[in-house]
C-alpha positions, -999 to +999 in steps of 0.1 A: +756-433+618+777-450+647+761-481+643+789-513+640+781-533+607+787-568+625+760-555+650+735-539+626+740-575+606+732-599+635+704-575+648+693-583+605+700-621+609+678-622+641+649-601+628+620-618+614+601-614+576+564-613+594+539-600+579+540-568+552+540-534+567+513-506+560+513-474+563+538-446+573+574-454+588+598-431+596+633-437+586+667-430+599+701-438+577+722-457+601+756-464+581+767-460+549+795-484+531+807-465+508+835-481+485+838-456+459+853-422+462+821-408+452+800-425+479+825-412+507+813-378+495+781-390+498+787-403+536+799-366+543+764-349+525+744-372+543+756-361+579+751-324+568+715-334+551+695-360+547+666-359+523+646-391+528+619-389+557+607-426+553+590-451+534+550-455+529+536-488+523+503-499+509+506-538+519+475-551+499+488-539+468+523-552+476+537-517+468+550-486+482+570-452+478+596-432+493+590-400+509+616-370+506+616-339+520+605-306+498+637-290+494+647-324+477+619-321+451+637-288+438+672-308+433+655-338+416+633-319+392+669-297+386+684-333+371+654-339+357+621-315+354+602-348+347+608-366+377+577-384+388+566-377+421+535-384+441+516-358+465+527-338+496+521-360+532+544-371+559+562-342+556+576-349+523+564-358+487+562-394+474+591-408+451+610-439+441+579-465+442+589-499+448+570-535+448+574-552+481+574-591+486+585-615+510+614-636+492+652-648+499+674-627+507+701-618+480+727-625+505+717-640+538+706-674+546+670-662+553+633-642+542+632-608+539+604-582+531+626-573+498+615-539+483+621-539+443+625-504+426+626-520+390+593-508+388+576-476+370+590-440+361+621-445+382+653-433+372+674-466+358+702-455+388+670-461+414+657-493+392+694-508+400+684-510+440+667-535+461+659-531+496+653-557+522+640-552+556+631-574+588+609-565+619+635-563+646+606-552+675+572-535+678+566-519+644+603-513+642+619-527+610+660-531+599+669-527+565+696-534+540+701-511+512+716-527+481+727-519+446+732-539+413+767-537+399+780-554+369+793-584+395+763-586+409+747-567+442+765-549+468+751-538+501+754-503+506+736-489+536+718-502+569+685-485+577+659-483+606+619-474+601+595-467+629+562-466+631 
């Protein structure tokens, strides 16, 4: 997670929103911004283990999920033994759906692919984030994790997904 912020934001500002991914992406956490004490704990977790394998989209239905690793499913169904969560592929099981459109971006002067998880059986914590994303090469997207707050939404996290 050595990526700069000022970098990882241009490298966002000069992606484009083309058209809607499909299928399997791999995905890499590239920096956290954590402002709570809590989060900083969450920086240090996530450089010792990192759950989430990637993101699987199905573009004609404008939809997609999540995919985390096994060992994950255990912890989540610990907090909650009815934690919805698809089948086993991609090395992981399907969680957190999202809707996925092409819209403004919450903050930047620009479209995104945005990625809404107010949708379904997700917990309301997960309901609170958007995601946006932008193809920065060859089936090679840059992402912007953010969540709601009671001021409004803060951006928490830069990501990458591959093809």
């Amino acid at each position: 997670m050595a990526s700069d912020i000022d970098t990882l934001q241009k490298q966002f500002l000069s992606g484009v929103s083309s058209s809607l991914p499909d299928g399997f992406f791999r995905g890499k956490l590239l920096h956290l911004i954590p402002e709570y004490t809590v989060e900083h704990l969450g920086v240090f977790i996530s450089q010792l283990w990192m759950p989430w394998r990637g993101k699987w989209f199905q573009s004609a239905a404008h939809r997609g999920d999540n995919i985390i690793e096994p060992t994950a499913k255990r912890l989540l169904q610990l907090r909650d033994p009815k934690e919805p969560l698809g089948g086993l592929e991609y090395g992981g099981y399907h969680a957190f759906s999202f809707a996925m459109n092409e819209k403004q971006s919450i903050f930047d002067p620009r479209e995104v692919i945005a990625l809404d998880y107010d949708v379904g059986n997700n917990p309301k914590v997960v309901r609170d984030v958007v995601d946006e994303i932008v193809k920065i090469g060859d089936e090679i997207y840059l992402g912007k994790a953010y969540i709601k707050e009671d001021f409004g939404f803060r951006n928490v996290a830069f990501f990458e997904l591959r093809k």
